[in-house]
C-alpha positions in Angstrom: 30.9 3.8 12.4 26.8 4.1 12.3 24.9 5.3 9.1 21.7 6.7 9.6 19.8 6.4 5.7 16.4 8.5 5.7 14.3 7.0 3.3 12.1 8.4 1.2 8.4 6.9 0.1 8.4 4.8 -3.1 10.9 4.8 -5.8 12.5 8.3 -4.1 15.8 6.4 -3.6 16.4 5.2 -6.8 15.6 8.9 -8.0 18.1 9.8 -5.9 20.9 7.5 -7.5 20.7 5.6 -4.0 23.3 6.5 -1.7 25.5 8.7 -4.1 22.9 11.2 -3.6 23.8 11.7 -0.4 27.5 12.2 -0.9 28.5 9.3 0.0 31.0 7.3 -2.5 34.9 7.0 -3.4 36.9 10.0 -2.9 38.2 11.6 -5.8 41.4 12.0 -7.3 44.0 14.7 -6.7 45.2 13.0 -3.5 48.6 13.1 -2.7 50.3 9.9 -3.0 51.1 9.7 0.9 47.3 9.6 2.0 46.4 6.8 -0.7 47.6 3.8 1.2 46.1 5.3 4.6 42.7 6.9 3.0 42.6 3.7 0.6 41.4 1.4 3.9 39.5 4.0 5.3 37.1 4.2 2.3 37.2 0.6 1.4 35.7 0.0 5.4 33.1 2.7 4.0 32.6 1.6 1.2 31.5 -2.1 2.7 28.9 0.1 5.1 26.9 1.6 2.9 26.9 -1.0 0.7 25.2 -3.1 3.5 23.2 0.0 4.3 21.5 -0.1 1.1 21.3 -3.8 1.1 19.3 -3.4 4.3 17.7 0.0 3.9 13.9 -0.3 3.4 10.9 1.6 2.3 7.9 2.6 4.1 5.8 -0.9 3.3 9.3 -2.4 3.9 10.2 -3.5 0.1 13.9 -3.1 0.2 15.4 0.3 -1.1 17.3 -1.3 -3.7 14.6 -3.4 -4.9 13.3 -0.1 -6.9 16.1 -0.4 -9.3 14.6 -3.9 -9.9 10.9 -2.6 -11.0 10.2 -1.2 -14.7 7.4 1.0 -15.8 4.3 0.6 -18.0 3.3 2.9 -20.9 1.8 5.6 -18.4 4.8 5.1 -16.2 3.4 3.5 -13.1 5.3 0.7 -11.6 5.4 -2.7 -12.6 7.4 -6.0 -12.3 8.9 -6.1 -15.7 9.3 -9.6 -16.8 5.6 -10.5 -15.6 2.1 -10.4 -17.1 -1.2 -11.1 -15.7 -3.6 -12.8 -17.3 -7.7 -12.9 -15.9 -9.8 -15.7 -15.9 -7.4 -17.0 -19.1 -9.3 -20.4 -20.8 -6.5 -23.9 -21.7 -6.7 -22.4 -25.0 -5.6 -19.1 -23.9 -2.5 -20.4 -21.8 -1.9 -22.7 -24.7 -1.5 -19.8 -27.1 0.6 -18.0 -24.5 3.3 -20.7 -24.7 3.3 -20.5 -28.2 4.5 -16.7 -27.9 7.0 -17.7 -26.1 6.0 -17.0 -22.8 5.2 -19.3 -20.1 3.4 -19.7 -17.0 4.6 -18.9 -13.5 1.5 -19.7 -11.4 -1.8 -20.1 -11.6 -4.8 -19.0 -8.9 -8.3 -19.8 -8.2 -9.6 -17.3 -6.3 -12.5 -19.2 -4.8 -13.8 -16.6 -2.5 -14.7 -14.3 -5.3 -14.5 -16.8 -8.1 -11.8 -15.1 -10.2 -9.0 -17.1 -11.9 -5.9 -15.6 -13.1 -2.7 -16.9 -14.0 1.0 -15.5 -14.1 3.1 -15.3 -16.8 6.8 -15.1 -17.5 7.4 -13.0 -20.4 9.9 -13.8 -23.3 13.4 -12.8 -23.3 14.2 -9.4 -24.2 10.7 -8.8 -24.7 9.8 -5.5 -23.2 6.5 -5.2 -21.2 4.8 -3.0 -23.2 5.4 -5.0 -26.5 4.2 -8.3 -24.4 0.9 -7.1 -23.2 0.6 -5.6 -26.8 0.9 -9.1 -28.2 -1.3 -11.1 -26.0 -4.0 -8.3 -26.6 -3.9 -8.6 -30.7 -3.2 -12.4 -30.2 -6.5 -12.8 -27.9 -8.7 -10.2 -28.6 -11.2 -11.8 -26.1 -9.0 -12.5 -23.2 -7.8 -9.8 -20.6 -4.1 -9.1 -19.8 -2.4 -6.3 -17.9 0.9 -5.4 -16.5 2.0 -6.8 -12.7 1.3 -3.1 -11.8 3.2 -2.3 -7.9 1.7 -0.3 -5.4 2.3 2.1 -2.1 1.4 3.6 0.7 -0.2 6.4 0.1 1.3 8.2 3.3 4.6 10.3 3.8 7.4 10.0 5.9 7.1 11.3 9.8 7.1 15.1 10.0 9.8 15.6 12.7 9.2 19.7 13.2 4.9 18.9 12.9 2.2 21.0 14.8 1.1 19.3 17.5 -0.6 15.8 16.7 -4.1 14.5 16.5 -5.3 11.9 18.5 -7.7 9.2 17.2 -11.0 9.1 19.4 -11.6 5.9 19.9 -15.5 4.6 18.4 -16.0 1.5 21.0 -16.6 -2.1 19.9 -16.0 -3.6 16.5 -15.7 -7.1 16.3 -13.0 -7.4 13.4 -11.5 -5.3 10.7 -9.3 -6.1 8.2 -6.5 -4.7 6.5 -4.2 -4.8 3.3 -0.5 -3.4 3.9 2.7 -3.6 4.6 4.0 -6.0 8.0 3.1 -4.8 10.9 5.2 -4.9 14.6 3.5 -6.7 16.9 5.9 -5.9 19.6 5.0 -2.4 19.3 4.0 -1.0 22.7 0.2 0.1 20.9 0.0 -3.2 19.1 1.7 -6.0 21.9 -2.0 -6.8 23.4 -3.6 -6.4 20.4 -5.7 -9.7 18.7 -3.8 -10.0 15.4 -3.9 -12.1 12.5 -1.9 -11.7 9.7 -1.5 -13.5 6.4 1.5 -12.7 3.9 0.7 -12.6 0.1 4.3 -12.1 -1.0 8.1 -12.7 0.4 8.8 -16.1 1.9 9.8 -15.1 5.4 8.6 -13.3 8.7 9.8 -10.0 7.7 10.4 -6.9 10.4 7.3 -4.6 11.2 7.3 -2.1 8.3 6.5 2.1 9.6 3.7 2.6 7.1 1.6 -1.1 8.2 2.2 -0.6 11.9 1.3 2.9 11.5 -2.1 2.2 10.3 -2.8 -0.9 12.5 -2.0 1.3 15.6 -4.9 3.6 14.4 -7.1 1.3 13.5 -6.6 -1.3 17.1 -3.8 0.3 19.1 -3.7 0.9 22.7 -1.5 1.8 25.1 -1.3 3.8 28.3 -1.9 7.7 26.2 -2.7 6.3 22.9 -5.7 3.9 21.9 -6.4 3.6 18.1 -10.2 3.8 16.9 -11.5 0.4 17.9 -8.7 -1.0 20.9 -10.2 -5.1 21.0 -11.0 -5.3 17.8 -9.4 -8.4 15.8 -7.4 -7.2 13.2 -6.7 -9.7 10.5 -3.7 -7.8 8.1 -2.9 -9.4 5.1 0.8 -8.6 4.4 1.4 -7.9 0.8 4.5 -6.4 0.9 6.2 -9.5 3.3 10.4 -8.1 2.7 10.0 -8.6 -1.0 11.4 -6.0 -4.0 8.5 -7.3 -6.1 5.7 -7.1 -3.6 2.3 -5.0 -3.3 1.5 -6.1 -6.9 -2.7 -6.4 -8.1 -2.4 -10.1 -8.1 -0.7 -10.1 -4.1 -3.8 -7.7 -3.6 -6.3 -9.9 -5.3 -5.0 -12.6 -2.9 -5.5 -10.2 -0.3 -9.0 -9.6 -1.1 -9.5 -13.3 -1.5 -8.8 -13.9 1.9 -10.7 -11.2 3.7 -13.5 -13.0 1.8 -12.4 -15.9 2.9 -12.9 -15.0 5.9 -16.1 -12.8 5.8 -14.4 -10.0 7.0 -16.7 -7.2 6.4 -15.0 -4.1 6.6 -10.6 -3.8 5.1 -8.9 -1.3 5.3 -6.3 -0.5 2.4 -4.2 2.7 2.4 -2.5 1.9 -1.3 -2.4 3.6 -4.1 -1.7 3.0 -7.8 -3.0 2.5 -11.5 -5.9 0.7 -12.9 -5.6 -2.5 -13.2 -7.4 -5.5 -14.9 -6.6 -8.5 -12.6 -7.4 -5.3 -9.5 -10.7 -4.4 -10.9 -12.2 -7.7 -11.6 -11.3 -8.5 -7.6 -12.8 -5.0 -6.3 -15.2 -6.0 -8.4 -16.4 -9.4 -6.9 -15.3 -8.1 -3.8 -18.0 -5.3 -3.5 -20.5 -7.1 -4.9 -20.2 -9.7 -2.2 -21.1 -7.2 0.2 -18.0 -6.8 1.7 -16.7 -3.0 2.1 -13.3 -1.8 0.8 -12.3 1.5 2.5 -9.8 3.0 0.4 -7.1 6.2 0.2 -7.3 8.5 -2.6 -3.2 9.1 -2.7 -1.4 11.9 -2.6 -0.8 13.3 -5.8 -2.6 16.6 -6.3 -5.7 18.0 -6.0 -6.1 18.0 -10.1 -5.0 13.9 -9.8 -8.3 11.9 -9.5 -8.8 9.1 -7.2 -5.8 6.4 -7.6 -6.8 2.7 -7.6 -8.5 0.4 -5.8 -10.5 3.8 -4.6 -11.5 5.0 -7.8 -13.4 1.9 -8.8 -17.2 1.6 -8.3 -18.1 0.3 -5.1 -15.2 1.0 -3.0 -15.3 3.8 0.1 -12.8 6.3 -1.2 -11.0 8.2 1.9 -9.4 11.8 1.4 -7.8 13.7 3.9 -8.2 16.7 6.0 -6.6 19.0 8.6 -7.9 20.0 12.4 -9.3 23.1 10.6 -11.6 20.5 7.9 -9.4 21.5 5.3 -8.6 19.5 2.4 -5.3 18.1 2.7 -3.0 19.9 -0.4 -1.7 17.3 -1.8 -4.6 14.8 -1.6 -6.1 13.8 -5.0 -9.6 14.5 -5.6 -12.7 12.4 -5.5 -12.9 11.2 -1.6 -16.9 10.7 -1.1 -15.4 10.7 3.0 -13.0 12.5 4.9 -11.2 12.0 8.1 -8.4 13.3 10.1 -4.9 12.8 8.0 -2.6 15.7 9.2 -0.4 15.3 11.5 -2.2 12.2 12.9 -0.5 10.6 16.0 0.1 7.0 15.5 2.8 4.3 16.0 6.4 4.8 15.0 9.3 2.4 14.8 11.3 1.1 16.6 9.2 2.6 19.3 6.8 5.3 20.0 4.9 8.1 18.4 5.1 10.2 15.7 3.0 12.9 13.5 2.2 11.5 10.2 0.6 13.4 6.9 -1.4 11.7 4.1 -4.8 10.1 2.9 -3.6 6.7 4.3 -3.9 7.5 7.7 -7.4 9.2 7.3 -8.3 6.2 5.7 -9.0 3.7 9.2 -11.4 6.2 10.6 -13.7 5.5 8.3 -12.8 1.9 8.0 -13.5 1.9 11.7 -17.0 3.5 11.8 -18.3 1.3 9.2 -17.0 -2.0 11.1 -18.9 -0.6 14.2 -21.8 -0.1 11.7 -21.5 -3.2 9.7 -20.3 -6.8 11.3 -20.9 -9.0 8.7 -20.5 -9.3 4.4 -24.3 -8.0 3.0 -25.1 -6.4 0.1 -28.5 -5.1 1.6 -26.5 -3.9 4.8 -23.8 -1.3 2.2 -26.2 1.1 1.5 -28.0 1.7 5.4 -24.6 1.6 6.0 -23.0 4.4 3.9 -26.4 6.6 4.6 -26.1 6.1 8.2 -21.9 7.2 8.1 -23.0 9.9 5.9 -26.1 11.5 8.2 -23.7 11.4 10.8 -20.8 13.2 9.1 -20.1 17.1 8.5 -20.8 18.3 5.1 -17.5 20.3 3.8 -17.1 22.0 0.7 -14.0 20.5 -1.7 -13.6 23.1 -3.8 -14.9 22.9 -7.8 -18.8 22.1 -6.4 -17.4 19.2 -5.1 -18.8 17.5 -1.3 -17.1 15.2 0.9 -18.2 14.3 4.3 -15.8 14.6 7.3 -16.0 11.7 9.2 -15.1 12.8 13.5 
């Protein structure tokens, strides 16, 4: 027997009560006593399938579907690892007084590339998240702690019955372009030439190609025989967050991220999450930006009354909104893009092979990544602003709605 699961984007599976919501489970009583012994085998065989099927079912970013039961939620209800706290640049006295409350230290990072520290704590037992930041706060007054917040793609699921797709129009040469997501498939037929580098910031294998990271990595440097992404030969250097793991796409595994592409003075990165604010997540956009390195970044999905999610809505970063063949606004896209591009019913890679029509501010998000890596090859803070005037003389004013202007980006 085969059991197809369609998954739905972030914690949409747990909301569903995972597979019971599809009508799947044990079969009631009111059986005659004749078709328990037979039926009994029958749904214990099923039984062991879907429990494998959830086991193995994953997400767009390619966290595992079950792992959402796993994840907790801070006092605004955004996603978080539960038992973890995050602590920025914390001093020995800090840490020390940390211990003291009964929590201890997972991990410690220097972020040398953008000269942040942090360091990972374990909370105490039974101590709720909320109550453990609350403590740390009043305990430190001068020290900064947040939540392991969790983030997501901010794309949906393929449109199967979708108007006819848009096709990327490739921009010519970029030397290298980076981007923060899920794993990507290399095999793909788009992506099997491509120059790829990719560094993993969370999980402790080589996971599977997730839909949502070879998605965007087909748009950004795909090319095959009737599709090529915006800039086919560019090297794309992906930083996995996601890597397999329950837990991943946290601030710190984006921090890390960010660490890297600095590392690695890659000017332009792409990053088609969304979630809340977040201390550790700031003070990295932060350094990031002022380094002169450009973050090109999705909006989310959430509603036109929903302003920017985060990493776009801090200062500094390219925020990317969403728009249809017509130029208008996609209608679920938050508010506050300062750029727009193509996001509905774009045409991009799809697993396990092939094309499909996908919907959302992540995949307007690499066109603009892609214009500014043609327009910017190296990390400058001078170079930001020519660049962002130049992307923005060459863009079509449209009119948001509210007074509001983004710029379409073709």
């Amino acid at each position: 027997m085969t059991l197809a699961l369609v998954l739905l984007p972030g914690g949409a599976f747990a909301q569903l009560g995972g597979l019971g919501g599809l009508g799947v489970g044990r079969m009631g009583g009111g059986l005659p006593d004749m078709l328990n012994g037979p039926l009994g085998s029958v749904r214990q065989n099923l039984d062991r399938q879907v429990g494998a099927v959830s086991r193995t079912a994953t997400d767009l970013v390619g966290r595992p579907a079950a792992g959402a039961r796993l994840l907790g939620h801070d006092d605004r209800g955004a996603l978080i690892v539960p038992d973890e706290i995050l602590a920025v640049a914390p001093t020995e006295a800090a840490l020390a007084l940390a211990r003291q409350l009964g929590f201890s230290v997972i991990e410690r990072d220097q972020l040398e590339a953008l000269a942040i520290s942090s360091a990972l704590l374990r909370t105490p037992p039974h101590m709720n998240p909320v109550e453990a930041v609350n403590i740390l706060r009043r305990a430190d007054p001068g020290g900064s702690y947040d939540f392991a917040h969790v983030y997501g793609p901010s794309g949906a699921a393929a449109e199967e019955h979708a108007v006819s797709a848009a096709l990327p129009a490739s921009l010519g040469s970029a030397a290298r372009v980076g981007m923060i997501d899920g794993p990507v498939e290399k095999r793909h037929a788009a992506l099997s030439a491509a120059d790829i580098i990719t560094a993993r910031f969370a999980g402790k294998s080589d996971p599977p190609g997730s839909p949502h990271g070879t998605a965007i990595a087909s748009l950004l440097v795909g090319k095959d025989h009737d599709f090529a992404g915006y800039l086919p030969g560019a090297r794309l250097y992906v930083a996995d967050v996601y890597a397999g793991d329950g837990n991943g796409g946290t601030a710190l595994d984006i921090a890390r991220a960010l660490n890297w592409m600095a590392a690695n003075r890659i000017a332009v990165t792409n990053i088609s999450l969304a979630g809340p604010p977040n201390r550790l997540l700031e003070a990295a956009v932060k350094a990031f930006v002022q380094k002169g390195f450009l973050l090109v970044a999705a909006v989310g999905n959430d509603g036109p009354a929903a302003a920017p999610n985060y990493p776009a809505g801090y200062p500094g970063v390219i925020a990317v909104t969403s728009v249809d063949r017509d130029g208008h606004i996609q209608i679920d896209a938050n508010s506050g893009g300062r750029y727009a591009a193509m996001g509905v019913n774009v045409r991009a890679a799809a697993l396990p092979r092939g094309y499909v029509q996908l919907t959302g501010t992540s995949y307007a998000t690499p066109a603009v990544a892609a214009h500014l890596a043609v327009l910017v090859d190296a990390p400058d803070p001078g170079k930001i602003e020519d660049a962002a005037s130049k992307l923005t003389a060459s863009a079509v004013r449209l009119e948001a709605g509210g007074g509001k202007t983004v710029f379409l980006v073709q």
